[in-house]
N, C-alpha and C positions, 0 to 999 in steps of 0.2 A: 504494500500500500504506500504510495508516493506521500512525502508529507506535502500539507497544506498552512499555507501562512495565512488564517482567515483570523480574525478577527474576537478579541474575548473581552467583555462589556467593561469587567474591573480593570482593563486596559485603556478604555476610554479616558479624556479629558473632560467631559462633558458628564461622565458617568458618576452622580453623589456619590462624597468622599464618604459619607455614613456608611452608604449599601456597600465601598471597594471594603470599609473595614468589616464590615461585618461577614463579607466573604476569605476577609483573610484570616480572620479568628477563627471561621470555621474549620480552615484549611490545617492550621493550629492544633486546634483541638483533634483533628483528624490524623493526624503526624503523631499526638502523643500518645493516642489507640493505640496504633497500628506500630507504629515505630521502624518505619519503610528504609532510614539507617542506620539503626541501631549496631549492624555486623560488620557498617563501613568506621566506625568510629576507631578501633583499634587500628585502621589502616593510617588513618587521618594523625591519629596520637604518634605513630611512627615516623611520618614525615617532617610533622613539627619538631617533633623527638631530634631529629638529624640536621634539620635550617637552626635549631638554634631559635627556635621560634614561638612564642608565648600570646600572640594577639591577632584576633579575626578581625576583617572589618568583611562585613558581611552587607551583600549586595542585593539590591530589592527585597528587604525586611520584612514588609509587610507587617503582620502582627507581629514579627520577633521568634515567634515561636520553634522553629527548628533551630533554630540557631544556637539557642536558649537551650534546648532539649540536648543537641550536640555537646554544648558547652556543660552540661550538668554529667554528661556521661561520659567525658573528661576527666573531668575533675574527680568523681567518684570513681564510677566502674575502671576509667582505666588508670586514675592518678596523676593526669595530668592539668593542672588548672591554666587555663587562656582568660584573658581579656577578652573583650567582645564590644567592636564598635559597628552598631546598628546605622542604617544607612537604607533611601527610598528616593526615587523619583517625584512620589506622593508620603509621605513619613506620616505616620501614624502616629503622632506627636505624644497625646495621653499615653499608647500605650509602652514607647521609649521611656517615657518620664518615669511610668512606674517600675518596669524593668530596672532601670537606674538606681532608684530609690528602694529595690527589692535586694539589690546587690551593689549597692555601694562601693564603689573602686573593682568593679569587675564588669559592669557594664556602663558603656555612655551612647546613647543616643543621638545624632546627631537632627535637627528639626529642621535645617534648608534640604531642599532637594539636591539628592544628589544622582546624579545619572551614572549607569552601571557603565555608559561607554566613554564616557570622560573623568574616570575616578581622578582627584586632587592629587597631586604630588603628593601632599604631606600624609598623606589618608595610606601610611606605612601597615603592612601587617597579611598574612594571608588569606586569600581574597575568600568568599564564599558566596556560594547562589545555591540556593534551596528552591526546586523548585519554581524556576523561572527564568534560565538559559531558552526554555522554548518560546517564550514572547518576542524572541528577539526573531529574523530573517536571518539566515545565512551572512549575510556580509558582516552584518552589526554583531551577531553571535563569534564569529571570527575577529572581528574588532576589539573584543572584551577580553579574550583569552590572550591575542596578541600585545595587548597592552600591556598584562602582568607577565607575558615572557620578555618582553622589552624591557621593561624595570625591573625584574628580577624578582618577582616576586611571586610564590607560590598563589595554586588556584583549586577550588575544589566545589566540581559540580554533579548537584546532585538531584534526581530525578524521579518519581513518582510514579509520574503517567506513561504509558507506551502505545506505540502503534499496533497493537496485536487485537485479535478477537478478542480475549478472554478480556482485557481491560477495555474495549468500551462497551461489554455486555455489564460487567460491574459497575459501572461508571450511570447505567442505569439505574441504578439506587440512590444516585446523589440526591434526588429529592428527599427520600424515604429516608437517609442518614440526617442531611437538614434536619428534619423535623425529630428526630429523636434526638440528635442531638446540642440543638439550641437550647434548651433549658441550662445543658452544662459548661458552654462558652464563657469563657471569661476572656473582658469584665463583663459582669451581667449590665443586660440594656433592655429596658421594658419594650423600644421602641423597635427591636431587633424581634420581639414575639410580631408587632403590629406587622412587619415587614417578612414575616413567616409564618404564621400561624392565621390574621385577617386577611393579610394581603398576598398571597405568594410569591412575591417577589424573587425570594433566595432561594427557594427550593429549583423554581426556573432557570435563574439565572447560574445555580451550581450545576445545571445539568447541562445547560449549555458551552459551558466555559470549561464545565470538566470533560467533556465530548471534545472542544475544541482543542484541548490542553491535550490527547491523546494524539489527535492529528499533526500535530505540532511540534511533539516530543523528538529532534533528534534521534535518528538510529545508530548502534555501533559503528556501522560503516560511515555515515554522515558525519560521525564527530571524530572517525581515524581523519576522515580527507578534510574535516577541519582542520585541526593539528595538522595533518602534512603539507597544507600550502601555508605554513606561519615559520620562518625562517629565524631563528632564534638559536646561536650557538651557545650549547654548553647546557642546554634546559632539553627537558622530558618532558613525555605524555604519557600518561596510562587510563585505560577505557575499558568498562567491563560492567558487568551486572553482579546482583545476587539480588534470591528469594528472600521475599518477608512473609508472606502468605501464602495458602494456594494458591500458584497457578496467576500470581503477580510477584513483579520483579520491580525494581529501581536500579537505575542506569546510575553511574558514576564515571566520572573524568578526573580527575586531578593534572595539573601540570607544576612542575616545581625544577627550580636549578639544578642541574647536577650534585652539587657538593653533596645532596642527598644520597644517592648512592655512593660515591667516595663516604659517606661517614660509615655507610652499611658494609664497606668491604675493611674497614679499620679495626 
């Protein structure tokens, strides 16, 4: 199945920032279910492990939430604690601030927009996208990774949705999951039931955008021959899956500098 670069609402400019947040909480709350990388984190705690490297700033944030999740399974499960600098085109301001104020010197928020393909010089640290490498087209997807191999800095993407049967037959429950699981969203919002529960807004709009999310998704081969026209000496790719569920997978990329494996052959 060829991918498709069509169109997801929480992508829009025009699209209420309430309704982009209240689909990315969901998104959130859906991640800390399932926990679709939980089996990549040990991979992740190794490469830091090797750069020498202790701080995310992490790309299209959204609600925070994987990131967050990443970063706690860090710190616990594998013993490695990061910093964590949250970062959005559209920044989910409240839910930065709380994150912040939840972890005190281990997360900071940043509240201007900042776009995945012009990241700041200063904005130091290894990069991350949860979840959101597929909103981008080909050029600009390639743009983003080539950026962090040109500065030197590691990159780690990670993925959800895919182009196969089995994930847009499930993907047909994104209504049905809405709705059971809005009550447990945080932070709770009375206005988030009106917009789910009277009004259906989000149970549609997660079906649509989760459907579209699947068409969109980067395949193995798509994100080799990314990486292979990005010309970058002395830096790596690595591209692969694993199982979190039945009969669904999450896709991962990482790219990072060499010295990483120089530290693993020492």
């Amino acid at each position: 199945m060829a991918r498709a670069q069509i169109f997801e609402f929480h992508d829009l400019s025009w699209f209420p920032h309430n309704w982009r947040n209240y689909l990315t909480e969901f998104i959130t709350c859906y991640i800390r279910l399932f926990n679709p990388y939980g089996s990549l984190a040990p991979r992740l705690k190794s490469l830091l492990e090797k750069l020498g490297c202790r701080h995310l700033v992490d790309l299209c944030s959204g609600a925070s939430g994987p990131v967050l999740h990443m970063q706690e399974m860090l710190s616990e499960g594998e013993k490695y604690g990061v910093e964590v600098t949250l970062t959005d085109k559209y920044p989910n301001a409240e839910v930065f601030r709380q994150a912040a104020s939840q972890r005190p010197g281990k997360v900071n928020g940043l509240e201007h927009p900042v776009d995945a393909m012009e990241v700041p010089a200063e904005l130091r640290g290894f990069r991350t996208l949860f979840a959101s490498l597929h909103h981008f087209p080909p050029e600009a997807a390639r743009g983003i990774l080539a950026d962090a191999a040109r500065r030197g800095e590691g990159i780690g993407v990670f993925e959800f949705t895919e182009r196969r049967l089995q994930a847009f037959v499930v993907m047909l429950l994104a209504p049905v999951m809405v709705l059971l699981l809005t009550p447990f969203v945080r932070p709770f919002r009375w206005s988030r039931l009106l917009w789910t529960y009277l009004i259906p807004v989000m149970p549609l709009v997660a079906l649509w955008d989760g459907q579209v999310s699947n068409m969109r998704t980067y395949s193995l081969a798509e994100l080799k021959e990314l990486t292979r026209s990005i010309q970058a000496d002395g830096y790596r790719w690595e591209v692969g899956q694993v199982r979190y569920f039945p009969r669904l997978r999450a896709t991962y990329l990482f790219g990072y500098p060499a010295i990483a494996e120089q530290a693993a052959d020492d």
